[in-house]
C-alpha positions as CSV (number, residue, x, y, z in Angstrom):
1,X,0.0,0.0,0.0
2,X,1.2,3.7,-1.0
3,X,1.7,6.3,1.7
4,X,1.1,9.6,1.5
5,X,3.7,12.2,2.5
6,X,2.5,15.1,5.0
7,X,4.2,18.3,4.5
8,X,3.7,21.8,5.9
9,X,3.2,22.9,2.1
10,X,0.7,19.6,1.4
11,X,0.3,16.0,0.7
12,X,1.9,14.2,-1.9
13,X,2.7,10.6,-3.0
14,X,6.5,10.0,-3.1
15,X,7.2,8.4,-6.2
16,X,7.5,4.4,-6.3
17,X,5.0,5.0,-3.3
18,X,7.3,4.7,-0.8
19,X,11.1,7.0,-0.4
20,X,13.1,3.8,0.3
21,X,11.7,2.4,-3.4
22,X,13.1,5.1,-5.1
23,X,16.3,3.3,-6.4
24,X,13.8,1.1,-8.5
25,X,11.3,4.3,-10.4
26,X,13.7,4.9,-13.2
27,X,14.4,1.0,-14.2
28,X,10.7,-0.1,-13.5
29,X,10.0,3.2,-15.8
30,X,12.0,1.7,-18.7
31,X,10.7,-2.2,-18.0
32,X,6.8,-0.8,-18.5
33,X,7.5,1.2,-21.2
34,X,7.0,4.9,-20.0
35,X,10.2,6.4,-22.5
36,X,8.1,5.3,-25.5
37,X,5.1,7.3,-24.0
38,X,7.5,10.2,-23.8
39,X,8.8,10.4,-26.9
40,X,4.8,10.3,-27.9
41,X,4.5,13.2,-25.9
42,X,7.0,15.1,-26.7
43,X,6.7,14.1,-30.1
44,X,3.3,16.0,-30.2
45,X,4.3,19.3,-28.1
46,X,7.4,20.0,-30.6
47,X,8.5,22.2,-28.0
48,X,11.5,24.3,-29.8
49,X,14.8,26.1,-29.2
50,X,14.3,28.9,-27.4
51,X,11.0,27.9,-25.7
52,X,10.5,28.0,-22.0
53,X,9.1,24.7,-20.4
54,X,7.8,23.5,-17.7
55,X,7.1,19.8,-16.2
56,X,4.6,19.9,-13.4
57,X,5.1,16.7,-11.1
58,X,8.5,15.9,-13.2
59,X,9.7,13.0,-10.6
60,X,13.0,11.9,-11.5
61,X,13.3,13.7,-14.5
62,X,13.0,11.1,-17.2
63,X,10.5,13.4,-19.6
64,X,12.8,16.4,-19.6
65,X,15.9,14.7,-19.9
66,X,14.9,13.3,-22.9
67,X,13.8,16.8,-24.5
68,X,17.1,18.8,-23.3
69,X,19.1,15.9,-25.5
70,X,16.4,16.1,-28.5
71,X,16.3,20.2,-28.4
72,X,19.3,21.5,-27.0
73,X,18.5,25.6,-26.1
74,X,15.3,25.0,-24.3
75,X,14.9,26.9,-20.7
76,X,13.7,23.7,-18.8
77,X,12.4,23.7,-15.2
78,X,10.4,20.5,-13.3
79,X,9.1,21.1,-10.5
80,X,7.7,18.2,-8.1
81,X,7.1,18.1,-4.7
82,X,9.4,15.3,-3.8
83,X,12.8,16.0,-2.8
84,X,14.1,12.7,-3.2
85,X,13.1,12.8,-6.8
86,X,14.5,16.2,-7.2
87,X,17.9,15.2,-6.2
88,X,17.9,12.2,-8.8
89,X,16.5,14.9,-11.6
90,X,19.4,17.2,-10.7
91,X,22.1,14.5,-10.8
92,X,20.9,13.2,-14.0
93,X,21.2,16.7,-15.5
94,X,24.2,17.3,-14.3
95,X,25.9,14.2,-15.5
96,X,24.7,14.9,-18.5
97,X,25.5,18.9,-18.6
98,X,22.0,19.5,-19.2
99,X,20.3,22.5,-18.7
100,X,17.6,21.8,-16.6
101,X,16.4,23.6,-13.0
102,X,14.6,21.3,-10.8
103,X,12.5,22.8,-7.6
104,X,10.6,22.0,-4.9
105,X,7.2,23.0,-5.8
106,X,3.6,21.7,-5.5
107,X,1.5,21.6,-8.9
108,X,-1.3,23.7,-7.6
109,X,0.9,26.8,-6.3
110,X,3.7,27.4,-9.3
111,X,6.6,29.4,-8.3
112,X,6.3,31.1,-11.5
113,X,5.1,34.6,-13.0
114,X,1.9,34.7,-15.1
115,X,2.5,34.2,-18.6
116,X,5.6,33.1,-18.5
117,X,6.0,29.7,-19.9
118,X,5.6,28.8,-23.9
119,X,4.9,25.0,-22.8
120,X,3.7,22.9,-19.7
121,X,4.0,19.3,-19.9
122,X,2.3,16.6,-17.1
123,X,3.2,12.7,-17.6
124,X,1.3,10.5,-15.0
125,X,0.8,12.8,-12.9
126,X,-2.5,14.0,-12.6
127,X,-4.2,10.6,-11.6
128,X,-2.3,10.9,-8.5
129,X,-4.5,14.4,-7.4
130,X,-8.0,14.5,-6.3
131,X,-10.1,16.2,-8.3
132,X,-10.0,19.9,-6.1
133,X,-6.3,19.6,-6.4
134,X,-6.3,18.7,-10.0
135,X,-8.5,21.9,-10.9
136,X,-6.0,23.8,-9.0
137,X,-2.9,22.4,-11.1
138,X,-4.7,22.8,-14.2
139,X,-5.5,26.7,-13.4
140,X,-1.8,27.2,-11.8
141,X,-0.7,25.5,-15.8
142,X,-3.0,28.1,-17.3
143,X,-2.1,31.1,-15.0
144,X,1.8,30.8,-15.9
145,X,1.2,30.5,-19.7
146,X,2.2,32.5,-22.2
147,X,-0.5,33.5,-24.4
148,X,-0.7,30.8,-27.5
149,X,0.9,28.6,-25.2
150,X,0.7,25.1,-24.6
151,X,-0.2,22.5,-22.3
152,X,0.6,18.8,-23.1
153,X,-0.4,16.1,-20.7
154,X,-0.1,12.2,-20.9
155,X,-1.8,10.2,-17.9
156,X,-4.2,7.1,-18.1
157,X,-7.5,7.3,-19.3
158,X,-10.1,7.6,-16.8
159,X,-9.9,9.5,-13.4
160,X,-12.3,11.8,-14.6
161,X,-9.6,13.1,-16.6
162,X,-10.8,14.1,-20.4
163,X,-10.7,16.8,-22.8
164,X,-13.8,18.8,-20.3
165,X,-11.4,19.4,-17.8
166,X,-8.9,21.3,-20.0
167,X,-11.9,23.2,-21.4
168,X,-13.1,24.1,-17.5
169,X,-9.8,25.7,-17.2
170,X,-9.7,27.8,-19.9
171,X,-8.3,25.4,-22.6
172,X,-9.1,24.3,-26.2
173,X,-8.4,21.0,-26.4
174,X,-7.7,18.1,-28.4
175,X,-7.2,14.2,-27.5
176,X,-5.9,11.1,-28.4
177,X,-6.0,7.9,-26.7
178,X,-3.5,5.0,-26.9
179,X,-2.8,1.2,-25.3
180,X,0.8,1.2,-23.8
181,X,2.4,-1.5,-21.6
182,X,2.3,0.0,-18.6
183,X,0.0,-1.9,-16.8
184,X,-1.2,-3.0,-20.1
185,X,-3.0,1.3,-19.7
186,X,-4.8,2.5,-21.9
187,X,-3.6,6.3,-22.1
188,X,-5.1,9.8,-22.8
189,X,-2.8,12.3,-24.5
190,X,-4.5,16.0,-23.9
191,X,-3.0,19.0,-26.0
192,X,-4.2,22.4,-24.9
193,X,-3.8,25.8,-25.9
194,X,-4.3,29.2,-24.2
């Protein structure tokens, strides 16, 4: 059973469920099949050089590694509220001389100005928020924007998460929905624009 971590900022669900699992989220990541469902994401937000992103929930760091190699000159920042994860994203990067900023940070109170970001990206991260805490992610992606700006999220289908949400916050939407092997899921991939 997953335990949820109590903070002074909020609650969250440490990645693998538990911190002392850790060691085993980026190879189970890989086994189930999660780097092909972010190239498909990132494939379909074609973020460019030059562009400001941000990841909300970004874990380890798996998703924006894998867009600081495919397009260098990106400003990149994840922000998660899980410190363990953190450290992992920032070692990555720095191994790899990437230029990404990783910060603690909950998804529904961005440490970022309004209209500052050309493109947000989520990957499983959603499902783990109730639906009050979702709404308040999805207005904090909308709030720090850019106008004509972009939100790109990948999660599994279900959860009351669909296309309606996006528009409740202020989006125009499009979907698409996939099978992928994690957990043998079917997945949703939402694209919005402001």
């Amino acid at each position: 059973m997953t335990k949820l971590r109590h903070t002074p900022e909020g609650d969250y669900l440490p990645g693998m469920g538990r911190h002392w699992l850790m060691p085993l989220y980026d190879p189970l990541s890989r086994l189930l099949g999660a780097r092909r469902l972010h190239r498909r994401l990132l494939d379909a937000a074609d973020v460019r050089a030059g562009q400001r992103v941000l990841e909300i929930g970004c874990g380890t760091g798996n998703l924006l590694t894998e867009l600081a190699r495919r397009t260098p000159g990106i400003d990149a920042v994840g922000i998660d509220p899980d410190r363990a994860a953190l450290d992992r994203g920032r070692r990555k990067a720095a191994r790899r001389a990437l230029p990404i900023r990783y910060e603690y940070a909950f998804a529904g109170d961005l440490p970022l100005p309004d209209a500052s970001v050309d493109v947000v990206l989520s990957s499983l991260m959603l499902h783990h928020l109730d639906e009050p805490g979702r709404d308040r992610a999805l207005r904090e992606a909308r709030r720090v924007l850019a106008p004509g700006g972009r939100l790109h999220v990948l999660d599994f289908a279900g959860h009351d998460l669909n296309p309606d949400v996006l528009t409740a916050a202020g989006f125009r939407t499009a979907a698409e929905t996939g099978r992928g092997r994690l957990h043998r899921m079917t997945y949703l991939l939402l694209h919005a624009a402001t």
